[in-house]
mmCIF file of the N, C-alpha and C atoms, coordinates in Angstrom:
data_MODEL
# 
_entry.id   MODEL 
# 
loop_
_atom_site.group_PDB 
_atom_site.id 
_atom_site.type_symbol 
_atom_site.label_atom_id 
_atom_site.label_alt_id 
_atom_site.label_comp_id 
_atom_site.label_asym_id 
_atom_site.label_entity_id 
_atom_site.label_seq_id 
_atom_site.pdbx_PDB_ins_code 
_atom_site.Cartn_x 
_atom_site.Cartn_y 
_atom_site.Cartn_z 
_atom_site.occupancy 
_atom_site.B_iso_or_equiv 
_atom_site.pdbx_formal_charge 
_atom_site.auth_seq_id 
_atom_site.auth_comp_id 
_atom_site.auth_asym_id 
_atom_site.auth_atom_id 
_atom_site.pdbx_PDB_model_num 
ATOM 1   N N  . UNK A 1 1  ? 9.079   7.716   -13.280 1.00 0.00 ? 1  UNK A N  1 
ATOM 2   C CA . UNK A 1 1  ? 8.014   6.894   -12.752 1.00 0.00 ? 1  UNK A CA 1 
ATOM 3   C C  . UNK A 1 1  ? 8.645   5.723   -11.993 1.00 0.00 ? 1  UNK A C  1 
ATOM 4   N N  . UNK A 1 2  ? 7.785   5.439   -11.075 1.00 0.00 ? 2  UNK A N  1 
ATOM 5   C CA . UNK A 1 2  ? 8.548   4.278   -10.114 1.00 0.00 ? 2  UNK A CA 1 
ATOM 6   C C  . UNK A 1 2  ? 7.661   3.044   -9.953  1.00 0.00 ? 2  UNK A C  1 
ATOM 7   N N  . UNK A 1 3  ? 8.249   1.945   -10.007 1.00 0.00 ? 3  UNK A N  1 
ATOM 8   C CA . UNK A 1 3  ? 7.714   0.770   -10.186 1.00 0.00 ? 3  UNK A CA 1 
ATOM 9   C C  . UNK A 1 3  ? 7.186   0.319   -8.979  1.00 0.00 ? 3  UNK A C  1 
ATOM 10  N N  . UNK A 1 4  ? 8.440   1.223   -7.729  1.00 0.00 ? 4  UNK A N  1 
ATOM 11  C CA . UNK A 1 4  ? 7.720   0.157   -6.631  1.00 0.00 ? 4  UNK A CA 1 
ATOM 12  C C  . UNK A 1 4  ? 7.431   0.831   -5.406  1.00 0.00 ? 4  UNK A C  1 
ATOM 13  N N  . UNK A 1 5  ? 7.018   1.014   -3.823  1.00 0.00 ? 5  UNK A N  1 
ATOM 14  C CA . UNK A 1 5  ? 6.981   2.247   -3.234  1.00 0.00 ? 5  UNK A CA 1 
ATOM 15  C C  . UNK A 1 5  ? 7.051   1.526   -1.836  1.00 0.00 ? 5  UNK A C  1 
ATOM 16  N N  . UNK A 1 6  ? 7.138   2.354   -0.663  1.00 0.00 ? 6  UNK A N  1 
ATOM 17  C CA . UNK A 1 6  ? 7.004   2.105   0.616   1.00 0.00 ? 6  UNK A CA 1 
ATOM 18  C C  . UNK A 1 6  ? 5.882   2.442   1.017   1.00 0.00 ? 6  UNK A C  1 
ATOM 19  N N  . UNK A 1 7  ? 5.256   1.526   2.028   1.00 0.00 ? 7  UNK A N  1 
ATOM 20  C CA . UNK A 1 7  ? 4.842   1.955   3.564   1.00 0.00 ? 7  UNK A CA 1 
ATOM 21  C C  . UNK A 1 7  ? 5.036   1.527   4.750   1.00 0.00 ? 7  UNK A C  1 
ATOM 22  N N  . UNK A 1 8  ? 4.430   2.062   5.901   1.00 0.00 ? 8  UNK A N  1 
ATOM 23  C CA . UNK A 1 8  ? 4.478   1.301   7.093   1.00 0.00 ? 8  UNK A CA 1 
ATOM 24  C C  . UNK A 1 8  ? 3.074   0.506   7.532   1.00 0.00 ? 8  UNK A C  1 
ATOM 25  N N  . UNK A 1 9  ? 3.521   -0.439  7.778   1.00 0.00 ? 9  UNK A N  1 
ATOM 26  C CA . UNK A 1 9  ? 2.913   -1.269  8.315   1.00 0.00 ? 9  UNK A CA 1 
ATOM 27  C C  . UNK A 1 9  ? 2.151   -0.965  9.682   1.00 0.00 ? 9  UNK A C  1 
ATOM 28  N N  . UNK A 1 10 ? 0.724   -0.721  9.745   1.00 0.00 ? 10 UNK A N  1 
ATOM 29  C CA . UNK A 1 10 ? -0.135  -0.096  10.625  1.00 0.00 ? 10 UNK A CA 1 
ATOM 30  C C  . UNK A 1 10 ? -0.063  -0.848  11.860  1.00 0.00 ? 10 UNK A C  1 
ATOM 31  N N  . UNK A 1 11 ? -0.148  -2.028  11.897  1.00 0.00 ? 11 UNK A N  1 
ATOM 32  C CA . UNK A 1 11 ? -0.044  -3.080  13.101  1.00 0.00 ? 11 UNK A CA 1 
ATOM 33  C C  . UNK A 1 11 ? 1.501   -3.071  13.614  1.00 0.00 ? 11 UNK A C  1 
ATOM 34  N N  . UNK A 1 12 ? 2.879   -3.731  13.062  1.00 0.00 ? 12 UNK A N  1 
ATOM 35  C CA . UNK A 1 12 ? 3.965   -3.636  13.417  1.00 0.00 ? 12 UNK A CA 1 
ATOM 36  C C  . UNK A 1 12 ? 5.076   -2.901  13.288  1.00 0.00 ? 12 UNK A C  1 
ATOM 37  N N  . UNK A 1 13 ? 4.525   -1.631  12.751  1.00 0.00 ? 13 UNK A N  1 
ATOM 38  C CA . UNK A 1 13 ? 5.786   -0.262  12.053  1.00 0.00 ? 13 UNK A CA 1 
ATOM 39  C C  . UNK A 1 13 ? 6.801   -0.890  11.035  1.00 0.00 ? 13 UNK A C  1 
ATOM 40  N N  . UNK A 1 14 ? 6.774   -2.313  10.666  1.00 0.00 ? 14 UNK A N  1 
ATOM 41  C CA . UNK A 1 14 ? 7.653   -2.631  9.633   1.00 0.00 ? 14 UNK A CA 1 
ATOM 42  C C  . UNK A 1 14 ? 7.339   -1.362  8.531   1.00 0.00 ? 14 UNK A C  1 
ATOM 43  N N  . UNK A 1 15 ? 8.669   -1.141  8.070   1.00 0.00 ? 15 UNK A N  1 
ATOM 44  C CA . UNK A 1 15 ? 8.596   -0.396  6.540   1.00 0.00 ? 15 UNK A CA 1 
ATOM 45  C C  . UNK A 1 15 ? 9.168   -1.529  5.546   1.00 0.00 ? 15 UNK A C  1 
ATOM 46  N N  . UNK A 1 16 ? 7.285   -1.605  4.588   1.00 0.00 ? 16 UNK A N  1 
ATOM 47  C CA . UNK A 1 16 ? 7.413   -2.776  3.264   1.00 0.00 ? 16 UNK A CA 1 
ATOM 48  C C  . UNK A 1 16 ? 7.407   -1.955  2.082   1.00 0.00 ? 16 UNK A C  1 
ATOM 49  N N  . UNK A 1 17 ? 8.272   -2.347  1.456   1.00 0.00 ? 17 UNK A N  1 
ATOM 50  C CA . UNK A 1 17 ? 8.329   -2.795  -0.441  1.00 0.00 ? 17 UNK A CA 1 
ATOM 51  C C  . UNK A 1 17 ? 7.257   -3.179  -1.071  1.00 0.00 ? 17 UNK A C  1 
ATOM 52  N N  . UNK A 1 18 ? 6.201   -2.410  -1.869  1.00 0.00 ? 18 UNK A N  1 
ATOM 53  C CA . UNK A 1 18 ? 5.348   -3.088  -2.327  1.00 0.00 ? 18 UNK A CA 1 
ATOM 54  C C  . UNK A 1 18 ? 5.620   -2.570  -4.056  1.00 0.00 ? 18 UNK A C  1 
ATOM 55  N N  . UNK A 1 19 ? 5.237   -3.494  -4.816  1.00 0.00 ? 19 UNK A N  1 
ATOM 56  C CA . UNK A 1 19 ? 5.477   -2.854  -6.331  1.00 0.00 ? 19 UNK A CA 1 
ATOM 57  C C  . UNK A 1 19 ? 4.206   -2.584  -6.959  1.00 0.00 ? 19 UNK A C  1 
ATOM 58  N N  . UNK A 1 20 ? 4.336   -1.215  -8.135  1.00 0.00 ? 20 UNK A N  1 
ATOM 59  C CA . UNK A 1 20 ? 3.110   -0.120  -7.952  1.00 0.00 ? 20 UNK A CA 1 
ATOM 60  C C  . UNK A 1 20 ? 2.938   -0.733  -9.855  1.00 0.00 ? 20 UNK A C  1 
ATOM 61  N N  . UNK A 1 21 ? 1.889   -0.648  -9.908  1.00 0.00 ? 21 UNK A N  1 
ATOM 62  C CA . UNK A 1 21 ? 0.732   -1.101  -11.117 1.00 0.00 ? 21 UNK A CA 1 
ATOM 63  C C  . UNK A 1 21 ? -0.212  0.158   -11.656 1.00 0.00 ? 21 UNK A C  1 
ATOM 64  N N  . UNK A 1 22 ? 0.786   0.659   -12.348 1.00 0.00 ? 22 UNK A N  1 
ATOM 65  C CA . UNK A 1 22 ? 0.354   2.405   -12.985 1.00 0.00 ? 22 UNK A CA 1 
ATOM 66  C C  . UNK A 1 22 ? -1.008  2.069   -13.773 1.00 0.00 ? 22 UNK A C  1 
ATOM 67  N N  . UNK A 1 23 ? -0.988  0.882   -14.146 1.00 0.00 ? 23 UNK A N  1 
ATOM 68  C CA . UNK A 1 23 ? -2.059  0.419   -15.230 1.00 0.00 ? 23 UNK A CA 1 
ATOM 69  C C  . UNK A 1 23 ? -3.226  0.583   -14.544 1.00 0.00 ? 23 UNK A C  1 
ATOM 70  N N  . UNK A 1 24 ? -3.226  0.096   -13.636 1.00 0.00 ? 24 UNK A N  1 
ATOM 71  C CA . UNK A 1 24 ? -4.311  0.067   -12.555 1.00 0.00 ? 24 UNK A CA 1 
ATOM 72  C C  . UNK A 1 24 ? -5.049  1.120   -12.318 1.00 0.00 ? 24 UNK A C  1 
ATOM 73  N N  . UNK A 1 25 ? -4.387  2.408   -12.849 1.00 0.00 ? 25 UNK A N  1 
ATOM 74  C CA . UNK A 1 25 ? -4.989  3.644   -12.753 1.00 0.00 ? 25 UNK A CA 1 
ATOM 75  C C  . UNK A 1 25 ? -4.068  4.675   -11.294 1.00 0.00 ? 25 UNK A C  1 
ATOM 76  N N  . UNK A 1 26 ? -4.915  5.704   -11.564 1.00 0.00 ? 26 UNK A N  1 
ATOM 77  C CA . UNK A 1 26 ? -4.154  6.420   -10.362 1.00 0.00 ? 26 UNK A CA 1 
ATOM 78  C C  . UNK A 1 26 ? -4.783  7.262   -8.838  1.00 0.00 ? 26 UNK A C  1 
ATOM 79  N N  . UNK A 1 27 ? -5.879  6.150   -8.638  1.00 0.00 ? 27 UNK A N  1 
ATOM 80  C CA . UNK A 1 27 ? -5.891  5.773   -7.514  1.00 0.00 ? 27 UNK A CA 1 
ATOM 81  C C  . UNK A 1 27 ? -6.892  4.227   -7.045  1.00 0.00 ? 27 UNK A C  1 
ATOM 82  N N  . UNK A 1 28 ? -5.573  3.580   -6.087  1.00 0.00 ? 28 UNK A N  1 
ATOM 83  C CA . UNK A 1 28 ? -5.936  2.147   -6.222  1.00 0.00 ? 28 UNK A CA 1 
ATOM 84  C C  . UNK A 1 28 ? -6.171  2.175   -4.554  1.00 0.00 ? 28 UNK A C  1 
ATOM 85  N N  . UNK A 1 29 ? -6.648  1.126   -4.081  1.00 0.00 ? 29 UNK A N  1 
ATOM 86  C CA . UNK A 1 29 ? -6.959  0.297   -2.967  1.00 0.00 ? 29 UNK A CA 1 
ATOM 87  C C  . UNK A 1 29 ? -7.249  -1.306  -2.839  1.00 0.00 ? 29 UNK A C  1 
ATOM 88  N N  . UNK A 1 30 ? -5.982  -1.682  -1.976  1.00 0.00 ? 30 UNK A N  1 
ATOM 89  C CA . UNK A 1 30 ? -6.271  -2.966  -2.007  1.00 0.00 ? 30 UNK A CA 1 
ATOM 90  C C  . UNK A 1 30 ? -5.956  -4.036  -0.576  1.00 0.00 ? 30 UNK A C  1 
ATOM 91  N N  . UNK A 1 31 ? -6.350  -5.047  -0.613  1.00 0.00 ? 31 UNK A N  1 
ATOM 92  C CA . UNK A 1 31 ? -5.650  -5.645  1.276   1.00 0.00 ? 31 UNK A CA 1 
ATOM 93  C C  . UNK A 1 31 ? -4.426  -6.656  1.095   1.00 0.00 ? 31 UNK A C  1 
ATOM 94  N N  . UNK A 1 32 ? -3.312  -6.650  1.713   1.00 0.00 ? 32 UNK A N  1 
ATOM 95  C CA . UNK A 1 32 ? -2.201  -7.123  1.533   1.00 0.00 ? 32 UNK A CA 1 
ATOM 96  C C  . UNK A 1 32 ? -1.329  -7.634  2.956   1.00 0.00 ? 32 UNK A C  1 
ATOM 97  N N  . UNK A 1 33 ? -1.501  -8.492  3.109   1.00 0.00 ? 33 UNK A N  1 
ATOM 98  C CA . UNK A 1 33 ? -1.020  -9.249  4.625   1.00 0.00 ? 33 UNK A CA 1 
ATOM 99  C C  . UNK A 1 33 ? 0.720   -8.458  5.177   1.00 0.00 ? 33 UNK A C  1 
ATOM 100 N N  . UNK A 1 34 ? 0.655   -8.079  5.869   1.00 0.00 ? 34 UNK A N  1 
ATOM 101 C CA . UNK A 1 34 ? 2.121   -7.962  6.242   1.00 0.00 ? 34 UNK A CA 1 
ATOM 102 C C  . UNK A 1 34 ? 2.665   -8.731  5.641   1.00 0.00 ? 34 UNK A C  1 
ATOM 103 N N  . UNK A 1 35 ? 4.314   -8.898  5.210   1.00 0.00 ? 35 UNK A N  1 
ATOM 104 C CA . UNK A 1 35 ? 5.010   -9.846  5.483   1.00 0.00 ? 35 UNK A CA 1 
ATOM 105 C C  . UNK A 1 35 ? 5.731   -10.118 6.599   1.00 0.00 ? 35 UNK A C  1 
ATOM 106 N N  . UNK A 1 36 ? 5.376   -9.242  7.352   1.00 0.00 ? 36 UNK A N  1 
ATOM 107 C CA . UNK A 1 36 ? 6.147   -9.294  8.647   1.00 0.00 ? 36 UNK A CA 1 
ATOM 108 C C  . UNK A 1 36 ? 5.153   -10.217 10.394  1.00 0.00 ? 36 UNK A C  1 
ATOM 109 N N  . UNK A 1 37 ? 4.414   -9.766  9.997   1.00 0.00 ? 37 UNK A N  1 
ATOM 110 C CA . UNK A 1 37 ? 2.861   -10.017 11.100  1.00 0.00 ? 37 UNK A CA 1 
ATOM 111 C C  . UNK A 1 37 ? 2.415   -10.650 10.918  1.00 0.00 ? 37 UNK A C  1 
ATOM 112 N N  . UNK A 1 38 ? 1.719   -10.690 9.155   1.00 0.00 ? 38 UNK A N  1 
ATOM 113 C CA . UNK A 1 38 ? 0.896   -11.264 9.041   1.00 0.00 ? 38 UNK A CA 1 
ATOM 114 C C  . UNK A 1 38 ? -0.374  -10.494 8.916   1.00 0.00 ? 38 UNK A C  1 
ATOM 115 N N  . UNK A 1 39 ? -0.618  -9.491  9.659   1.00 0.00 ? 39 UNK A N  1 
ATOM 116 C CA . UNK A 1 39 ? -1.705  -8.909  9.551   1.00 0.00 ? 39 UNK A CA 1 
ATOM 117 C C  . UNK A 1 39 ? -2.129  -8.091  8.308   1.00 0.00 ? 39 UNK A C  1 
ATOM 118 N N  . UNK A 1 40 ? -3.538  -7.660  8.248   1.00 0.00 ? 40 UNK A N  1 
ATOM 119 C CA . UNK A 1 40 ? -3.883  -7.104  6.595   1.00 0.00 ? 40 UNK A CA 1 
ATOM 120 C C  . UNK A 1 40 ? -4.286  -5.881  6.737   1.00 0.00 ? 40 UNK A C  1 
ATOM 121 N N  . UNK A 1 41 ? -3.473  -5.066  6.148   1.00 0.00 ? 41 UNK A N  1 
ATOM 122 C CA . UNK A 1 41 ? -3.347  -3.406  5.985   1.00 0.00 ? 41 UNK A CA 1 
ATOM 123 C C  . UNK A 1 41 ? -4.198  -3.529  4.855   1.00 0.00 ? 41 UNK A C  1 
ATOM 124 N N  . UNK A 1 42 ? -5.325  -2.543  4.171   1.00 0.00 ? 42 UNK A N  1 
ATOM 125 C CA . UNK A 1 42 ? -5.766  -1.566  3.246   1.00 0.00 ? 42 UNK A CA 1 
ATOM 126 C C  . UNK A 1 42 ? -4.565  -0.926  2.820   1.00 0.00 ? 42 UNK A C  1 
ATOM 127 N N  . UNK A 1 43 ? -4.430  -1.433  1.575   1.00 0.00 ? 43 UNK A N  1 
ATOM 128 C CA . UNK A 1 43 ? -2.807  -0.092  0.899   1.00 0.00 ? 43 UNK A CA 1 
ATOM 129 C C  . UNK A 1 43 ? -3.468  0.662   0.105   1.00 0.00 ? 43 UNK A C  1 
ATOM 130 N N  . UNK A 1 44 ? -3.764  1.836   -0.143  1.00 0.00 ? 44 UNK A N  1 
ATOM 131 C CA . UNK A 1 44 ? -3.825  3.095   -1.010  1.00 0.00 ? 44 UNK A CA 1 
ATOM 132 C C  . UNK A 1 44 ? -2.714  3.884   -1.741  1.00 0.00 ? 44 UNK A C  1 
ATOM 133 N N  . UNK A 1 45 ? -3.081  3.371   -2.815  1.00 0.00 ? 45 UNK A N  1 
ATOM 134 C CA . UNK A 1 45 ? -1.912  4.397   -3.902  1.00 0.00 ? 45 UNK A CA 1 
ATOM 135 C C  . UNK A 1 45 ? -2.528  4.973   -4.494  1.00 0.00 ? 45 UNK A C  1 
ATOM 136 N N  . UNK A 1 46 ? -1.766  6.459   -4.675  1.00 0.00 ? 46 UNK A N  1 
ATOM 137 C CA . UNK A 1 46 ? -2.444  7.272   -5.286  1.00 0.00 ? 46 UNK A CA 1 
ATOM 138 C C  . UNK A 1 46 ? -0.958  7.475   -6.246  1.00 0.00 ? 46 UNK A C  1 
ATOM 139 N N  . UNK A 1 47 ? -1.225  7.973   -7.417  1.00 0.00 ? 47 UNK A N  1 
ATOM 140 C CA . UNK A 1 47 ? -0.036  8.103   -8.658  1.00 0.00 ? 47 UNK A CA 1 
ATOM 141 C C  . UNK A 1 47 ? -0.404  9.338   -9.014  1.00 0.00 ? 47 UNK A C  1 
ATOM 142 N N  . UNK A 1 48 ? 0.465   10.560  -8.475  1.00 0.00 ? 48 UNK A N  1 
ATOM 143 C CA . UNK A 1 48 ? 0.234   11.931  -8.842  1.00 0.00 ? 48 UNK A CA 1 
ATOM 144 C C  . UNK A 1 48 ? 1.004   12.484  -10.110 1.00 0.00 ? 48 UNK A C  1 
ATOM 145 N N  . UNK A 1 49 ? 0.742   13.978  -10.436 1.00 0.00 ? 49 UNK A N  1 
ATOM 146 C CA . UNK A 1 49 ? 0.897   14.490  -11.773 1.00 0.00 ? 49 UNK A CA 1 
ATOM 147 C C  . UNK A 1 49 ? 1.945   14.030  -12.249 1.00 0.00 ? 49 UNK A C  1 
ATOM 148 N N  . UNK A 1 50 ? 3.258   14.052  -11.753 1.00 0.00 ? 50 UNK A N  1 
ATOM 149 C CA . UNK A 1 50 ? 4.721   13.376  -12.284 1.00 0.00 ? 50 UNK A CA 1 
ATOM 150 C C  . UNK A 1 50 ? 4.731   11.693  -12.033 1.00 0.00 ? 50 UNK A C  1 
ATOM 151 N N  . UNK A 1 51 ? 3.859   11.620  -11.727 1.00 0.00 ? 51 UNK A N  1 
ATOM 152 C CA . UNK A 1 51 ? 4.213   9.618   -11.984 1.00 0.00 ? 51 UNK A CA 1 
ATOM 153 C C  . UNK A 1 51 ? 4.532   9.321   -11.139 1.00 0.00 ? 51 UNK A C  1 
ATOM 154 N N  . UNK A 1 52 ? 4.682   10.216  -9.820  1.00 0.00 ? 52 UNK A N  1 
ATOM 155 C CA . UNK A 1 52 ? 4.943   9.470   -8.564  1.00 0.00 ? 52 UNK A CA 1 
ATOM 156 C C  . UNK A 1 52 ? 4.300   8.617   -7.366  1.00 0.00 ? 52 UNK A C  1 
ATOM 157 N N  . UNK A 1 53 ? 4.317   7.519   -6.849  1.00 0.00 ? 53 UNK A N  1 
ATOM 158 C CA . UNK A 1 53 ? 3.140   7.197   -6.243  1.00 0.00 ? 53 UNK A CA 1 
ATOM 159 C C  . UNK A 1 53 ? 3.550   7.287   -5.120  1.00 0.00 ? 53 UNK A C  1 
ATOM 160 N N  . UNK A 1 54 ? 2.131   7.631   -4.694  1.00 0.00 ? 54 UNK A N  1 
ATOM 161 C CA . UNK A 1 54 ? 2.050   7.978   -3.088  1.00 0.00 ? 54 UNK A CA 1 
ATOM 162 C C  . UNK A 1 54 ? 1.411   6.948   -2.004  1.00 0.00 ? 54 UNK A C  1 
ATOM 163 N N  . UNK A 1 55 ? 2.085   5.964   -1.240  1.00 0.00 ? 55 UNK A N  1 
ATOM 164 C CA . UNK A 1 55 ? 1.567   4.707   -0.712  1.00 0.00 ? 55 UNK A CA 1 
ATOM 165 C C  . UNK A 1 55 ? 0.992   5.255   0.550   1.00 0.00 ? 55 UNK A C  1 
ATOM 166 N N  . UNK A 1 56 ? -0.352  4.533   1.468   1.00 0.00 ? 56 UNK A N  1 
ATOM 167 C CA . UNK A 1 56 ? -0.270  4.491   2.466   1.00 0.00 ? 56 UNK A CA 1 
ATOM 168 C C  . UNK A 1 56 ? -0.986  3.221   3.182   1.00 0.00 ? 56 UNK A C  1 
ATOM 169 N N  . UNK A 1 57 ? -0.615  3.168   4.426   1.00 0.00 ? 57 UNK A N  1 
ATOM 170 C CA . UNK A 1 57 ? -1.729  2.009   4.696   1.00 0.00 ? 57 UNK A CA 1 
ATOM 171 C C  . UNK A 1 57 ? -2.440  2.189   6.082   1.00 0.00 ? 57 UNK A C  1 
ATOM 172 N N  . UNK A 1 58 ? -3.427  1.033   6.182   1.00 0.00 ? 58 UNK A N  1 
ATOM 173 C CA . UNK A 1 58 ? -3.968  1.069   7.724   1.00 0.00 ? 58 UNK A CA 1 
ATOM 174 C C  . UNK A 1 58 ? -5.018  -0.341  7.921   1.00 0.00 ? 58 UNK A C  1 
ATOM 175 N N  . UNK A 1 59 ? -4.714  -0.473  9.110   1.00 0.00 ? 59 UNK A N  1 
ATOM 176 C CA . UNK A 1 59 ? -5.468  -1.993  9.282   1.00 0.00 ? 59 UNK A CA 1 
ATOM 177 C C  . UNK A 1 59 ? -6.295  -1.900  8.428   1.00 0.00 ? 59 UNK A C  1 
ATOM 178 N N  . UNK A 1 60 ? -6.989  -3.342  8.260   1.00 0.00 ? 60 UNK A N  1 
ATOM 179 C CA . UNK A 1 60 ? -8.232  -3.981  7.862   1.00 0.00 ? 60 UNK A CA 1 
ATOM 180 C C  . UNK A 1 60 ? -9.202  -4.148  9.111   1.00 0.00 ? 60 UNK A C  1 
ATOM 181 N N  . UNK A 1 61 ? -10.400 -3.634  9.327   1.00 0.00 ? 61 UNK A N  1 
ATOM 182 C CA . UNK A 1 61 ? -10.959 -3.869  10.359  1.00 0.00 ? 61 UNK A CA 1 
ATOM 183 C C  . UNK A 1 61 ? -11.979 -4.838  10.054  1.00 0.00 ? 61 UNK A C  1 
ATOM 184 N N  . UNK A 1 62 ? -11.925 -5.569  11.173  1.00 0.00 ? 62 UNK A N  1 
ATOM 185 C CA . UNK A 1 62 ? -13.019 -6.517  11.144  1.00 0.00 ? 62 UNK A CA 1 
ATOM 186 C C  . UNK A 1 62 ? -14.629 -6.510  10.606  1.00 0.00 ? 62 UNK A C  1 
ATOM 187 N N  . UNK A 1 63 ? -15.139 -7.045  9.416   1.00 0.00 ? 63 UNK A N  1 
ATOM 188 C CA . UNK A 1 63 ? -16.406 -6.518  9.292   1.00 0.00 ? 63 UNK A CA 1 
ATOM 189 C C  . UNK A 1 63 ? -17.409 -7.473  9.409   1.00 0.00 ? 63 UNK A C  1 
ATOM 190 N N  . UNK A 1 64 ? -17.909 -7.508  10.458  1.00 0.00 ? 64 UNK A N  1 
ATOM 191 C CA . UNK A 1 64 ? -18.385 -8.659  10.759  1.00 0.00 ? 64 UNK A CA 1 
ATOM 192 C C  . UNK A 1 64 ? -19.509 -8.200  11.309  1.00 0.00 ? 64 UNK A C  1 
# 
């Protein structure tokens, strides 16, 4: 099982480090600013049969 996982960053292709919260269940969604941009990706983890998690992300769109 892994504590922590990658993605890319939807706005600037940075690849971030984010650390994964099994407790949380096994499938999460949440908004998390670049550290690179600044801008706020939606991250989705999903934690499949072996404990592995599967990150992804994509902007936050404006809901206005």
């Amino acid at each position: 099982m892994h504590n922590e996982a990658r993605y890319v960053c939807d706005s600037c292709g940075e690849d971030v480090e984010v650390p994964i919260d099994v407790s949380a269940g096994s499938r999460q969604s949440y908004v998390e600013d670049c550290p690179v941009c600044c801008n706020p990706n939606v991250i989705h983890v999903t934690i499949d049969e072996d404990g592995e998690p599967i990150v992804r992300a994509e902007a936050e769109q404006d809901r206005a």
